[in-house]
C-alpha positions in Angstrom: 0.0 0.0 0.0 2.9 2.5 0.8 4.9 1.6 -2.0 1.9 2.3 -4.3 1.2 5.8 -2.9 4.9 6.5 -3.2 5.1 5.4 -7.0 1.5 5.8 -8.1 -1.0 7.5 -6.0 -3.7 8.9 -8.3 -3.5 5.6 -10.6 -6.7 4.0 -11.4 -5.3 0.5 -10.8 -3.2 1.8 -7.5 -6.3 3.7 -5.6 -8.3 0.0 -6.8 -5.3 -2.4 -4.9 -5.5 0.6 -2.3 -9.2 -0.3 -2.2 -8.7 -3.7 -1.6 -6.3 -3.5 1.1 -8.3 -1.1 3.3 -11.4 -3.7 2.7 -9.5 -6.4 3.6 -7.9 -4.7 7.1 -12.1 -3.4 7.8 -11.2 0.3 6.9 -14.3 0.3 4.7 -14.5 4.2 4.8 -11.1 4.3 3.2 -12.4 1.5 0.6 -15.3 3.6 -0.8 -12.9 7.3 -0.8 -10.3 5.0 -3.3 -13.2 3.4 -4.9 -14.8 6.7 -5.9 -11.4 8.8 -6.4 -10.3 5.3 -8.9 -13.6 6.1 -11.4 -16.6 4.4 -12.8 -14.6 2.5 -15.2 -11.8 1.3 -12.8 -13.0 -1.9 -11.6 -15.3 -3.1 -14.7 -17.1 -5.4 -15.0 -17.0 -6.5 -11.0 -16.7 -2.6 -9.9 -20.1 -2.7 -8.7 -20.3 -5.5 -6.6 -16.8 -4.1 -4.9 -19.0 -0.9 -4.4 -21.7 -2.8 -3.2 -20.0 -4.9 -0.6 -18.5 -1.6 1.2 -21.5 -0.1 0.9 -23.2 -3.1 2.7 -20.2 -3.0 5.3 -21.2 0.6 6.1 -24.5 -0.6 6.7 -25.7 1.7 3.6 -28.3 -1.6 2.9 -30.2 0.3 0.2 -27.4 1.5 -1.8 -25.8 -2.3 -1.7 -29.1 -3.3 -2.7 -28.9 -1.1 -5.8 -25.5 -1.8 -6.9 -26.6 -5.5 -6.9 -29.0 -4.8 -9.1 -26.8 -3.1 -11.5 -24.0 -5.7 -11.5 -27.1 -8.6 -12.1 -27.8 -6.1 -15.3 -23.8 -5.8 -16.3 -23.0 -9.5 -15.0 -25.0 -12.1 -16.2 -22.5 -14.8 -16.3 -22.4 -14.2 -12.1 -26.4 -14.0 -11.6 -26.7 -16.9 -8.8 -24.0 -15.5 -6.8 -25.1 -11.6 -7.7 -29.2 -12.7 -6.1 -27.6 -14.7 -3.2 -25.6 -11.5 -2.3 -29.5 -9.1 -2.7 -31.1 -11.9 -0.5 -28.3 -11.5 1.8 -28.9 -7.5 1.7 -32.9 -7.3 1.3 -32.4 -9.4 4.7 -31.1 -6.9 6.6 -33.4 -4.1 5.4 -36.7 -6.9 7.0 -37.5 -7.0 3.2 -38.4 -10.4 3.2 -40.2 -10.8 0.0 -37.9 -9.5 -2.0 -34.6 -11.9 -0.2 -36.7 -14.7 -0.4 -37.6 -14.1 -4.2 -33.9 -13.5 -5.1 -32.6 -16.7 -2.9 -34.7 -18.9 -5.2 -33.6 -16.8 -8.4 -29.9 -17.7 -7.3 -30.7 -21.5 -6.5 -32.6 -21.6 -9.6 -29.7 -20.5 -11.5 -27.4 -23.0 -9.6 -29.0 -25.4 -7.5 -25.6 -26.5 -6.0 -25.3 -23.2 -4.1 -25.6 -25.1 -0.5 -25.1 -22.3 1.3 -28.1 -20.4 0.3 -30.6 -23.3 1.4 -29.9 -22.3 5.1 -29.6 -18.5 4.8 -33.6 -18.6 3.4 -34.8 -21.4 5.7 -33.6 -19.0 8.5 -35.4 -15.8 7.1 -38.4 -18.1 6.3 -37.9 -19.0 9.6 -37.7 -14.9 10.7 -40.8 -14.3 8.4 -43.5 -16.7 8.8 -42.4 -18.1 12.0 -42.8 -21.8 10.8 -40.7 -24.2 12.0 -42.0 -26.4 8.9 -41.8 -24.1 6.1 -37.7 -23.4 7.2 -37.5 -27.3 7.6 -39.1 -27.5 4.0 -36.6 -25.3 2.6 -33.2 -27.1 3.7 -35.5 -30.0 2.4 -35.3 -28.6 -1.3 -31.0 -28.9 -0.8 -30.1 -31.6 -3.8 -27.3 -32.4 -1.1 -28.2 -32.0 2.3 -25.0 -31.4 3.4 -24.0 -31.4 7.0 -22.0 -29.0 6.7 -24.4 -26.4 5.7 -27.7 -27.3 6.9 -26.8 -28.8 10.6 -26.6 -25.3 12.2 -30.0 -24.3 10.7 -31.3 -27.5 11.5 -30.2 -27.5 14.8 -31.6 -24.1 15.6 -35.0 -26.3 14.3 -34.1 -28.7 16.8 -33.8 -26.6 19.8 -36.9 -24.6 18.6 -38.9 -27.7 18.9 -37.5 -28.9 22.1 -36.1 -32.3 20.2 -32.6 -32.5 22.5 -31.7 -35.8 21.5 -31.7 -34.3 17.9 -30.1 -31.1 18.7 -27.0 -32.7 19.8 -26.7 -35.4 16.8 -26.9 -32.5 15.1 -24.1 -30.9 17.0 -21.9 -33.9 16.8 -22.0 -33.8 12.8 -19.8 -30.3 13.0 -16.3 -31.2 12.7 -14.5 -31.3 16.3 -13.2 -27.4 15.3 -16.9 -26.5 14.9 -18.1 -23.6 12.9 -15.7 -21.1 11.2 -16.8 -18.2 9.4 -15.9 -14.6 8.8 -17.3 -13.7 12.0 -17.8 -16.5 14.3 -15.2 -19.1 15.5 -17.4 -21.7 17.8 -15.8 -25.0 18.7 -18.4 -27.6 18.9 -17.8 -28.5 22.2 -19.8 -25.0 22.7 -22.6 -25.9 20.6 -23.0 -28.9 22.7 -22.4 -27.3 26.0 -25.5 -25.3 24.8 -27.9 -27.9 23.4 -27.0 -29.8 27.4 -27.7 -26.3 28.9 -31.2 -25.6 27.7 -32.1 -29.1 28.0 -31.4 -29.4 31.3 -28.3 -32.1 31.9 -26.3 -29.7 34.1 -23.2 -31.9 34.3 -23.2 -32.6 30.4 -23.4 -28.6 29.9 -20.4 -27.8 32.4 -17.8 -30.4 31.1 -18.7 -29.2 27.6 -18.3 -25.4 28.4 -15.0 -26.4 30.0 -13.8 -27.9 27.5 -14.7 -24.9 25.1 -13.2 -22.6 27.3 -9.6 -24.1 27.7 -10.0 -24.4 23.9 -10.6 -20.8 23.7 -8.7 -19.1 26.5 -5.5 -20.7 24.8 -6.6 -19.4 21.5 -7.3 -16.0 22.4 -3.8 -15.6 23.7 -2.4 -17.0 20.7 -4.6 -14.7 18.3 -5.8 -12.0 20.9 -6.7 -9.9 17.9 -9.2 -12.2 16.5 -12.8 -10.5 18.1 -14.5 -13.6 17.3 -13.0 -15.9 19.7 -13.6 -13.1 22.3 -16.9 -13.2 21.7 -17.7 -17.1 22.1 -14.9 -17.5 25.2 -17.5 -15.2 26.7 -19.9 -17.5 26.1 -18.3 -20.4 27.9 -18.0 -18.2 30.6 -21.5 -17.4 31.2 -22.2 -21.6 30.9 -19.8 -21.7 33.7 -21.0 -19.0 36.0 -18.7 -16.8 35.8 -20.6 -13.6 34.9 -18.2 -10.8 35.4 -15.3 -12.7 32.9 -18.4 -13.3 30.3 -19.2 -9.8 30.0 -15.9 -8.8 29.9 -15.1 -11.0 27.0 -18.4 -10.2 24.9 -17.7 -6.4 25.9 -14.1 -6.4 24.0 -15.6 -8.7 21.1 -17.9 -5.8 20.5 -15.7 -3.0 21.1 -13.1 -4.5 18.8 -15.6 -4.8 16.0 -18.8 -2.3 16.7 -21.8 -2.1 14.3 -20.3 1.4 13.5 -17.1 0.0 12.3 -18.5 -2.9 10.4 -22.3 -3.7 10.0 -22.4 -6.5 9.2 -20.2 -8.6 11.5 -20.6 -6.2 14.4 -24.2 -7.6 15.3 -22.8 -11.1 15.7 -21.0 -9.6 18.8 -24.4 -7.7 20.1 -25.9 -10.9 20.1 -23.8 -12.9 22.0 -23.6 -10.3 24.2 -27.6 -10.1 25.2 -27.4 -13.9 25.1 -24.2 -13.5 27.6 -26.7 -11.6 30.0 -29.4 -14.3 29.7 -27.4 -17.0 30.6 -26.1 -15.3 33.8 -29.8 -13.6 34.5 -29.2 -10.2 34.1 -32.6 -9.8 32.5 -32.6 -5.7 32.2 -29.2 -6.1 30.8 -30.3 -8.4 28.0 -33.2 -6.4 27.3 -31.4 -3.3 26.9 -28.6 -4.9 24.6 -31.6 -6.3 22.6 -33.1 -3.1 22.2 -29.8 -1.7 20.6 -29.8 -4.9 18.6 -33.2 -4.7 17.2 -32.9 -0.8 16.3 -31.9 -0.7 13.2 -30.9 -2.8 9.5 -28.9 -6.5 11.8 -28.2 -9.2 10.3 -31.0 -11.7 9.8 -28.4 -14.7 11.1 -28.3 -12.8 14.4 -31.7 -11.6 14.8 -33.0 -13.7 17.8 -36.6 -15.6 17.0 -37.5 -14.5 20.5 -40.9 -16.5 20.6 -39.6 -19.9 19.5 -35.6 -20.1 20.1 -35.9 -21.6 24.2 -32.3 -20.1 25.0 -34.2 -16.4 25.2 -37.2 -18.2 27.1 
């Protein structure tokens, strides 16, 4: 990045890999100043979807929306992946007409796009409140694949009180559990919760141990990594110790706050509210929901308060 503003700062191509570089290290303000200063033309025919993901990272929903459209009309080629990306985004605005419509435009157009089966069952899920229809969607998968569908399915599971399958469906994540750009939770913790809620006390402790000596030793070895934070907060609060929990989920969040990036920053809301529940700090949870629940959040994180039993 230095060497580029040294030999080329007002290059199309240099404020583009300037561009990229700020997106990748979350300065998403940065992004869209390059992005705008590099032209129309600079980053053709993918330019709109760059401006749409920063714009979706700066929780400017409607605009990403928009710029989705446009690159479905200059990007054919990319149209499954382009209508997964507007489900994604009409998600956060509560449109969920319009997400669910472009979710089965993109599967449609690829039906090996696994990923999307559980992203609409859960804003099915959101929308009608129907266990069945969100179980109907992961149905439709060609593949079923476990490791797409068993967190959806497990959220089903707990929904409907079914323990036993809740924690076969826990036990089909791989031992290192579920990895993705904003959450890192072993599956010792996805256990320790199915045994929480369904009352084997024992169970639930031994598994929350386990999850936190798997995550205090890797939050010292990556102490920058906000995710980990934000689930060894979570074993806390399975163990009992309230104070530690809080003070996890609190640095999670102040690492990476809605305002600094809107779409992952909700993740760490959430397990913050669910941090309070666990350790019955009701007003406290309420409150954190409220902020939550104020504005565009991601559906992944928006909590089905009348059917999920950990918010009972």
């Amino acid at each position: 990045r230095d060497h580029l503003a040294a030999i080329a700062p007002d290059r199309p191509e240099a404020l583009v890999a300037s561009a990229y570089v700020a997106f990748a290290e979350m300065r998403f303000a940065d992004a869209a100043a390059n992005i705008d200063a590099a032209g129309p033309g600079a980053l053709v025919p993918f330019g709109r979807g760059f401006r749409a993901d920063i714009a979706r990272r700066l929780g400017r929903f409607d605009e990403a929306l928009e710029l989705y459209r446009e690159w479905l009309d200059a990007s054919p080629l990319r149209a499954a992946y382009v209508y997964e990306q507007m489900g994604a985004t009409a998600g956060f605005l509560g449109r969920w007409d319009l997400a669910d419509q472009a979710y089965q435009a993109a599967v449609a157009l690829d039906p090996g796009r696994h990923d999307v089966y559980p992203a609409r069952a859960h804003l099915v899920l959101l929308w009608k409140r129907s266990l069945a229809d969100a179980r109907a969607v992961l149905d439709l998968d060609p593949v079923e694949s476990p490791r797409y569908q068993s967190c959806e399915r497990w959220l089903l599971a707990i929904c409907e009180r079914d323990w036993s399958a809740a924690v076969a469906l826990a036990a089909e994540l791989p031992p290192e559990g579920a990895w993705t750009a904003a959450q890192r939770v072993p599956t010792s913790l996805v256990l320790a919760e199915t045994y929480r809620i369904a009352g084997d006390s024992e169970a639930a402790r031994r598994a929350f141990e386990a999850s936190r000596v798997t995550l205090e030793r890797e939050v010292e070895e990556n102490p920058e990594d906000f995710r980990r934070h934000a689930s060894l907060g979570l074993a806390y609060a399975g163990l009992g110790r309230r104070d530690d929990a809080v003070r996890s989920c609190e640095r999670a969040r102040a690492m990476c706050p809605v305002t600094r990036d809107a779409v992952r920053g909700a993740y760490y809301l959430h397990d913050l509210a669910l941090t309070h529940v666990m350790t019955g700090a009701r007003d406290d949870a309420a409150a954190t929901l409220e902020e939550l629940l104020s504005g565009p959040h991601h559906p992944g994180v928006t909590p089905v308060l009348d059917l999920d039993p950990r918010w009972a």
